[in-house]
C-alpha positions in Angstrom: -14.3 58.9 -153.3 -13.8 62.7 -153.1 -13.5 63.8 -149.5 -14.7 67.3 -150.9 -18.4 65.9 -151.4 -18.3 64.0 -148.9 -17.8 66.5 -146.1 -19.8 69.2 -147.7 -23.2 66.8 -147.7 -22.1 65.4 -144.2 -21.6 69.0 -142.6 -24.8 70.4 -144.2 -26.4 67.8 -142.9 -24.7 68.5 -139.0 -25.8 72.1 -139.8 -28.8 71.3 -140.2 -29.6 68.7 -137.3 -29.0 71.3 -135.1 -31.6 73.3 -136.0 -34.2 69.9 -135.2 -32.4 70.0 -131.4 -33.9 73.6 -131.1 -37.6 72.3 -131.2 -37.4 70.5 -128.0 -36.1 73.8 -126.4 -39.2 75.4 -127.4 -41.4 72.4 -126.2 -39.2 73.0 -122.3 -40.2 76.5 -122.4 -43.8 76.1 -123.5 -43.5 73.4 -120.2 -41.4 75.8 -117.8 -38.8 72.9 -117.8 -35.7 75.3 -117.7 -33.2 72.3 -117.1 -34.2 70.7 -120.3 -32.7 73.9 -122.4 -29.2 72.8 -121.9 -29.1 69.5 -123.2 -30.7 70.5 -126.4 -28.9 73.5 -126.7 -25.6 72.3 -126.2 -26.7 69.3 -128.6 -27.5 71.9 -131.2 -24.5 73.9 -130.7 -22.2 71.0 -131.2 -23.5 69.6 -134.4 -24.4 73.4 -136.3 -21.0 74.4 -135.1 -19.0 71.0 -136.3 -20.7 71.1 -139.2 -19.9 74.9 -139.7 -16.0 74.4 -138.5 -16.0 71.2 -140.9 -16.6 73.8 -144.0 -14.3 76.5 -143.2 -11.3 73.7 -142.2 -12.0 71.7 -145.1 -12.6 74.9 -147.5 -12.7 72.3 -150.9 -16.3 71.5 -149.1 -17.4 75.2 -148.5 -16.8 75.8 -152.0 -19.0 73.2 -153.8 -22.3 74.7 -154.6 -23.4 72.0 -155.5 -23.2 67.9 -155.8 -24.5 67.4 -159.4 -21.6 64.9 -160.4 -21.6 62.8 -156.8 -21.0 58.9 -157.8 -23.1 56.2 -156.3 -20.2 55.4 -153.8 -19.8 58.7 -152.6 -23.6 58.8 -152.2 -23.7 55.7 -150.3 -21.2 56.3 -148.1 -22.8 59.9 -147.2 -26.1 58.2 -146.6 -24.2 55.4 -144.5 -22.1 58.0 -142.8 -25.0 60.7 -142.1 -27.1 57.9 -140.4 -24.1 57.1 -138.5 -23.6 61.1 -137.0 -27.0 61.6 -136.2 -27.8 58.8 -134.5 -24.1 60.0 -132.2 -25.8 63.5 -132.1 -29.0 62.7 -131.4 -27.7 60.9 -128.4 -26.2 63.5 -126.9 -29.0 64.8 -124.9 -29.7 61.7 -123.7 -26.4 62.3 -122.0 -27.8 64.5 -119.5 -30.2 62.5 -118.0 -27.8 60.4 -116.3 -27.8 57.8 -119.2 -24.5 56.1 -119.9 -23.1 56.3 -123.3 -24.3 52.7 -124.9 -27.6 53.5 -123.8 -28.0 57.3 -125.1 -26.6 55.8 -128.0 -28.8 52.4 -128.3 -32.4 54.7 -127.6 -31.1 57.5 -130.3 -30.2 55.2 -133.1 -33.6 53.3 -131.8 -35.4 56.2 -132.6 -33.7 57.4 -135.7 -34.1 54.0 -137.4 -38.2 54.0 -136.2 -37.0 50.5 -134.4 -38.7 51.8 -131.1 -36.7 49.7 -128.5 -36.2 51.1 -125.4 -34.0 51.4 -122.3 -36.1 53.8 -120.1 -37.2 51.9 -116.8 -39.6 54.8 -115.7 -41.3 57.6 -117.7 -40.4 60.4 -115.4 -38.1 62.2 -117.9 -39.6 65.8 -118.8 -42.0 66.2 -122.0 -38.8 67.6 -123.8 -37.3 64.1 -123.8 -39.7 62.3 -125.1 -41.1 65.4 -127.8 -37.0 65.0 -129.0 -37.5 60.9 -129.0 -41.1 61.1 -131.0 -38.9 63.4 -133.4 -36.2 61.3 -134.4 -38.3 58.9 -135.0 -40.6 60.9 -137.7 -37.7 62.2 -138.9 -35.9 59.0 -139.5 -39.2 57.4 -140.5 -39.1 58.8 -144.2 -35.3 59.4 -144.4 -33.3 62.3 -143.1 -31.6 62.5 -146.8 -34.8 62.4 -148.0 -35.7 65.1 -146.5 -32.1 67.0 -147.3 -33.2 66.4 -150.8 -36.5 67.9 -150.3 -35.5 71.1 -148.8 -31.5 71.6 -149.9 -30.6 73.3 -153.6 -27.0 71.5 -153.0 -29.0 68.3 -153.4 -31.0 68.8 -156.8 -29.5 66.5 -159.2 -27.1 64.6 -156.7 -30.4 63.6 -154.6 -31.2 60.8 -157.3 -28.2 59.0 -155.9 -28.7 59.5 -152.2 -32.1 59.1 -152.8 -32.2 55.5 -153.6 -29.1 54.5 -151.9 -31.3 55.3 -147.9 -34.0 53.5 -149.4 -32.8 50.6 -151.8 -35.9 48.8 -152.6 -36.2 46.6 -155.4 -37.0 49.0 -157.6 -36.5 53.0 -158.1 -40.2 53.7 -157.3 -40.4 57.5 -158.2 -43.7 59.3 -159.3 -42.4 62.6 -160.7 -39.6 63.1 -163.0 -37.2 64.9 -160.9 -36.3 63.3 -157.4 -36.1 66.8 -155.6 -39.9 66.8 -156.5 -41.1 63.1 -155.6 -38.8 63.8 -152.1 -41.1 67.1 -151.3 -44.4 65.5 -152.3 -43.4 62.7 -149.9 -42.7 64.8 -147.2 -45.7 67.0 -147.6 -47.7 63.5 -147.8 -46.3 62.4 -144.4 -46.8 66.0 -142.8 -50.4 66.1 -143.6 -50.9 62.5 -142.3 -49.1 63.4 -139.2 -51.1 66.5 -138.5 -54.4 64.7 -139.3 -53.6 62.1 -136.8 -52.6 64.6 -134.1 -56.2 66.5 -134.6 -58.0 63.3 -134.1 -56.4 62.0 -131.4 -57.1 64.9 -130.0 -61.0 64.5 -130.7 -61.0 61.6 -129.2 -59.5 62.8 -126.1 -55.9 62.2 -125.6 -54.1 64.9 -124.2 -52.4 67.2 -126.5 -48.9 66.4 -125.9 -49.5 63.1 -126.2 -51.3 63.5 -129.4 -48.4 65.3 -131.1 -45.8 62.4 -130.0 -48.2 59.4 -130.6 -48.5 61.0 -134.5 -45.2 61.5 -134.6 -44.0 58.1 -134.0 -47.2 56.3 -135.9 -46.5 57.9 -138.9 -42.9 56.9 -138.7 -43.8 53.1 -137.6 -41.6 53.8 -135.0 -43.9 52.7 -131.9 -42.2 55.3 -129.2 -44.9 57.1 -126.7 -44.9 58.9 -123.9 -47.0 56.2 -121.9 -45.0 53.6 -120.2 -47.9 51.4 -121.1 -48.2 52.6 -124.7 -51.4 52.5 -126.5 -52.8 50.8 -123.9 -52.1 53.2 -121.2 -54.8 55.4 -122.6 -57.6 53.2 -122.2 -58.8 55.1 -125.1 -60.7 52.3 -127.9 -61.1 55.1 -130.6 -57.4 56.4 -130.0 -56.4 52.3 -130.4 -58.1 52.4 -133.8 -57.1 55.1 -135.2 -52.9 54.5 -134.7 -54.0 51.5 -136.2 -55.4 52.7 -139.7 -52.3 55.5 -139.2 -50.2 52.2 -138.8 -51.6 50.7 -141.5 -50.6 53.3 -144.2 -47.6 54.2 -142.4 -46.6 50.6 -144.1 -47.9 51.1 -147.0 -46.3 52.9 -150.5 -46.7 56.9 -149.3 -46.3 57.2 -153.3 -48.9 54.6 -154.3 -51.3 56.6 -151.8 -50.7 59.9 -153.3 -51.4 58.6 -156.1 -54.6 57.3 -154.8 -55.7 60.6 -153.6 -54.5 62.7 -156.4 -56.7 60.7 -158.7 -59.4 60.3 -156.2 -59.6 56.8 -156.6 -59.0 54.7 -153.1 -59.5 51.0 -155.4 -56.1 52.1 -157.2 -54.2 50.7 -153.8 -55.8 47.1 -155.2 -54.3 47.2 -158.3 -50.5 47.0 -156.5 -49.8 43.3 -155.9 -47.3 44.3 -153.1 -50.4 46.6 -151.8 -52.7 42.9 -152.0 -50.2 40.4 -150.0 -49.8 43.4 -147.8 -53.7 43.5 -146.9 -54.3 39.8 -147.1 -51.6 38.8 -144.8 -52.7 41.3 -142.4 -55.9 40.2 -142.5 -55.2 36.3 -142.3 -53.0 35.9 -139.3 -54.8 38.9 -137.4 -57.6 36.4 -138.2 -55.8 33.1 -137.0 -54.6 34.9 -133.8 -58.2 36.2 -133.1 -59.5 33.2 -133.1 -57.1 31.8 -130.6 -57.9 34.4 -128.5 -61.3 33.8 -128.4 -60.9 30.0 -127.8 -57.6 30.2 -125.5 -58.2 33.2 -123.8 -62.0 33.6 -123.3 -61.8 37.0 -125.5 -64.7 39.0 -126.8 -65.1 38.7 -130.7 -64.4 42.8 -130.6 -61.6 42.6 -128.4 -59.6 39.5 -130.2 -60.0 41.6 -133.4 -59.0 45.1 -132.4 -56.1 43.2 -130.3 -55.0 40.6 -132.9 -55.4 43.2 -135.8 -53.5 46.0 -134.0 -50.4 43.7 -133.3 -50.1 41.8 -136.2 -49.9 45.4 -138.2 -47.9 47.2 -135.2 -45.1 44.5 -135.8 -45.7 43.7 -139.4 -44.9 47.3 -140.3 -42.3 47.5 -137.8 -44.3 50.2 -135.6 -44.1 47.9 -132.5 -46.7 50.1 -130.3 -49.0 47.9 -128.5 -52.8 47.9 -127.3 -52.2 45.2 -125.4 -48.8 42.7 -123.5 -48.9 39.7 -125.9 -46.3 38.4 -124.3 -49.1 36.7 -121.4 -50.7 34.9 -125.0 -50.5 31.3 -125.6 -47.5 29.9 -127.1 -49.3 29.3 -130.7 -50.2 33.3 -130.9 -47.2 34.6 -130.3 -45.5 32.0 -132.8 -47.3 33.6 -135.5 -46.6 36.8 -134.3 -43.2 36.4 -134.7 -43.3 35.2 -137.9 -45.0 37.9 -138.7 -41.7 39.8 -138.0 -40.3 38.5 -141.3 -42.8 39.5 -143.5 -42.4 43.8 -143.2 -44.3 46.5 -144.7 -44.3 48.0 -148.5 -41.4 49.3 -150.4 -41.3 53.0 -150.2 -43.4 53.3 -146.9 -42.2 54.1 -143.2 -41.8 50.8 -142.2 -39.0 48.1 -142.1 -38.0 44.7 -142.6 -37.6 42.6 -145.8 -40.5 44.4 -147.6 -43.7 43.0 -149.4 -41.7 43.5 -153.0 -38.9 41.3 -152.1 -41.6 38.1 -151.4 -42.9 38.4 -154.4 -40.1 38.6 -156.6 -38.1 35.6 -154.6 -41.7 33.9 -154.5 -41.9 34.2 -158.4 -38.1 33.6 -159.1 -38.5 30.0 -157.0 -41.9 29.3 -159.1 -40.0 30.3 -162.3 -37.0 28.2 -161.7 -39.1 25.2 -161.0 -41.0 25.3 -164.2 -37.5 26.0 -165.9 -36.4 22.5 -164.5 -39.7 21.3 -166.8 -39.0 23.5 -169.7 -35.5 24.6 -170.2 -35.9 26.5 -172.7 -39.0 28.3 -172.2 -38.3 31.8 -171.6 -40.9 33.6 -168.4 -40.0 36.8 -167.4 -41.2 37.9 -163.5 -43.6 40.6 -163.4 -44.8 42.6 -160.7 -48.1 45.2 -161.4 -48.1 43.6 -165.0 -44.2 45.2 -165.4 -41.5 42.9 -166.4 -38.9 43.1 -163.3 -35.5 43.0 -165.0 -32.5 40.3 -163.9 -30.3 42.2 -162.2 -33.2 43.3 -159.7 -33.9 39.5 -159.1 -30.4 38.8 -158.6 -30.2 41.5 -156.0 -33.0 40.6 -153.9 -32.1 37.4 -154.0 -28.5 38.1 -152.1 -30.6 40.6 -149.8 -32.9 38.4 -148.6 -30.1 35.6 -148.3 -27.5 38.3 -146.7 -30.7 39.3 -144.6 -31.1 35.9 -142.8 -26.8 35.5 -142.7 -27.1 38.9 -140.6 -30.1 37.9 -138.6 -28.6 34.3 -138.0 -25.4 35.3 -137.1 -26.2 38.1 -134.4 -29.0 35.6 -132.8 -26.5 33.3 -132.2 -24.1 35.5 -130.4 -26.4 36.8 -128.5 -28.1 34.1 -127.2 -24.5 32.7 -126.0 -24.4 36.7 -124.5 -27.9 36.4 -122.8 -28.2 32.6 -122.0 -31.5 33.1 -123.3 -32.7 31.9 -126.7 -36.0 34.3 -126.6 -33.9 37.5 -125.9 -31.3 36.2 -129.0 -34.0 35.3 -131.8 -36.8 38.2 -130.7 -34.1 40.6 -130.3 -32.3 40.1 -133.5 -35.1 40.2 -135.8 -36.9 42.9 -133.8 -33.5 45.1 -134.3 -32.8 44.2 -137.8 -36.5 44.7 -139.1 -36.2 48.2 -136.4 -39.5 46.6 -135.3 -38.6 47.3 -131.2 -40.1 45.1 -128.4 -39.7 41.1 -128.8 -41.1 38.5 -126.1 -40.1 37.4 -123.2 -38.2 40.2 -120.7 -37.7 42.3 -123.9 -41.8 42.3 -124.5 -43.6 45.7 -125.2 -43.9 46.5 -121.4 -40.5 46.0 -120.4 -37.0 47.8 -121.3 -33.5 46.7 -122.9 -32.0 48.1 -120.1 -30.9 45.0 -118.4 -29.1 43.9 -121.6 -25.0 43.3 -122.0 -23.1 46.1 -123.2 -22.4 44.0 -125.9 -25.9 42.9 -127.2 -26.6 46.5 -126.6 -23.7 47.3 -129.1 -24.9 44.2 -131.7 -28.7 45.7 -131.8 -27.4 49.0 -132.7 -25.6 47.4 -135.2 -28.9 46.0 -136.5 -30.7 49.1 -136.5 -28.7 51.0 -138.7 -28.2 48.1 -141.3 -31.8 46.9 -140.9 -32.8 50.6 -141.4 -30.3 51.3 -144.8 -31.8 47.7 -146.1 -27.7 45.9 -145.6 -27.0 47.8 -149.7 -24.4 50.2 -147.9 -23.3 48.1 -145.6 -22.7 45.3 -148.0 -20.7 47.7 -150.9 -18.2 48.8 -147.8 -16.6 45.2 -147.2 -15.2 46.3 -150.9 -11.9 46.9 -150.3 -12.3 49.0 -153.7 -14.7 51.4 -152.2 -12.0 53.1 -149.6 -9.8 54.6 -152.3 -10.6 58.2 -151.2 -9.3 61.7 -152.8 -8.3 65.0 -151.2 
């Protein structure tokens, strides 16, 4: 790896975080909250100005124009590393407000991986604090490279590489020939669902502020609001619905709906067989927890299916907002609920966890290897949307999903021994590594992380980032190969 690229995309990047830390200094003078310009400003400072000194101490960096011949290890240790310093930026604010430094950092990488757990124990921070939290989590929602890629020349031909190495599906799902493109139509996607959100939240009578922050963080499945209570602490029906459609597509392919809208043709979303299990499994256990609710918990038909519907897609695409504490349901609904945890949204969307994809391609290598045992010989190739899906792509969702549980199995375990608790070990692991947010039990969606040891606190943080960079970067740095690094 050269250190030259590497500290010219990671300083650009610093550069340009601290221009996001000025927005909530805007938001605390539009409020009259004069105490909240220093901890944003100082934030903002410190990262333009590291980034700055970083390019004229390092002057190989400042004198790259470009990144056109970055190699994939380079590019997956910058998007590895970039996470990394702006979740520690991002923190830094948090600093302020009397929050130690495992718990700045364990609500700023929350929000920058869109995991939406929380250690706040009352909501009486200023509306600056909570715009900046809403923010991290839209702009962590689609990718902050993504978004370098989008809007930096330096990043034109290299962005292929760092592209696909934030957001390592199954398969390089591009719409446009050049990445620099597909990253901008993405973003404008996500900024005119955001903003059409906001205006009809507003309609419906949430309070401006609140609007913005709720849109913010629906978009980005991230599940952070202003309301200690969440959704539910607006009492507002329409408002519950419509996070939920928002929710909905905020798990679903952002390219497959563009290209549903460009060609005017909503029916296209059918024709994805991720987009189908995605729909009918939302629909199914929304269905089987409804009906529990009706028969367990005395629940109006309209109730048990706003409720049942909103959760199951709130944890399902890794949003984690709630209409409602399902943590008081009966045993049964909540078991499926956390299963539910497993499945995760669509490749290419703003949610987490294992993704729809990856089912169906380990669902389709099991049913293939089965009829192999039958037929040796016969040759079946695994498609998915009528396109052969080639080897290598099986073999590597394969060790994800298997690497996935390892990680998942391994931090539940120590945790539990942590915590004592086995509710707070399973819910929290899976809830970190899928950045889905609240769990059950004293980690539900009313209640904080707070209480939690330093240590879990350290492990969950852990989980975010490699639940949020899908274990790919993660994985390639046990290499010992991968560290030889140039001057």
């Amino acid at each position: 790896m050269r250190l030259s690229y590497i500290l010219n995309a990671i300083s650009l990047m610093m550069m340009y975080t601290g221009i996001f830390l000025i927005l909530p200094v805007v938001v605390a003078l539009i409020y009259h909250d004069n105490v909240s310009i220093v901890p944003f400003l100082s934030a903002s400072i410190l990262s333009a100005g590291c980034g700055y000194l970083i390019r004229k101490v390092y002057r190989k960096s400042a004198e790259l124009e470009n990144l056109n011949d970055i190699k994939k290890s380079e590019a997956l240790f910058i998007v590895a590393f970039s996470w990394i310093v702006f979740g520690i930026i991002s923190a830094i604010p948090y600093l302020f407000y009397n929050f130690s430094v495992i718990d700045a950092l364990f609500e700023s990488v929350s929000g920058i991986t869109t995991t939406g757990a929380t250690i706040f124990t009352h909501f009486n921070y200023p509306k600056a604090l909570f715009f900046w939290r809403s923010l991290t989590q839209w702009l962590g929602g689609l990718g902050i490279i993504v978004l370098f890629v989008a809007v930096l020349p330096q990043f034109a031909v290299a962005g292929r590489q760092m592209f696909f190495a934030e957001a390592p599906g199954p398969t390089e799902d591009k719409f446009t020939p050049r990445v620099r493109n597909t990253a901008s139509i993405l973003w404008r996607w996500y900024l005119g669902l955001t903003v059409l959100l906001t205006c009809l939240l507003i309609l419906v009578g949430m309070p401006f502020f609140d609007a913005v922050c709720n849109s913010l963080t629906t978009l980005s499945a991230g599940g952070f609001s202003p309301n200690s209570q969440s959704v539910m602490g607006y009492h507002i029906p329409a408002a519950t619905w419509l996070i939920l459609i928002f929710m909905f597509f905020a798990g679903a392919s952002f390219n497959l709906q563009y290209m549903a809208f460009q060609k005017r043709n909503p029916f296209l979303l059918f024709k994805s067989d991720e987009f189908k299990l995605y729909f009918a499994i939302a629909i199914l256990m929304s269905s089987l927890i409804a009906i529990m609710l009706v028969h367990a918990h005395n629940y109006n038909i309209y109730d048990a299916i706003r409720h049942s519907l909103f959760q199951v897609v709130s944890l399902m695409t890794s949003t984690g907002a709630a209409s409602i504490d399902y943590t008081k349901w009966s045993y049964s609904a909540q078991i499926l609920l956390f299963i539910v945890m497993f499945f995760g949204s669509c490749a290419s969307s703003a949610g987490g966890g294992i993704k729809m994809t990856r089912w169906i391609l380990v669902y389709k290598s099991m049913k293939n290897e089965i009829v192999r045992v039958l037929h040796p010989n016969a040759v079946i190739n695994v498609k998915v949307d009528d396109k052969v899906v080639a080897p290598e792509v099986l073999r590597q969702v394969v060790v994800f999903v298997f690497f996935y549980f390892i990680v998942f199995s391994v931090t539940a375990i120590i945790i539990t021994l942590i915590e004592q608790n086995h509710t707070i070990g399973l819910t929290s692991s899976i809830t970190a590594l899928g950045n889905i947010g609240p769990g059950f039990g004293s980690i539900g969606p009313m209640y904080s992380f707070e209480n939690l040891h330093f240590a879990t606190k350290a492990i969950l943080i852990f989980n975010m980032l490699v639940g949020r960079l899908e274990l790919i970067p993660f994985l390639v740095m046990l290499q010992r190969d991968f560290w030889s690094i140039k001057l």
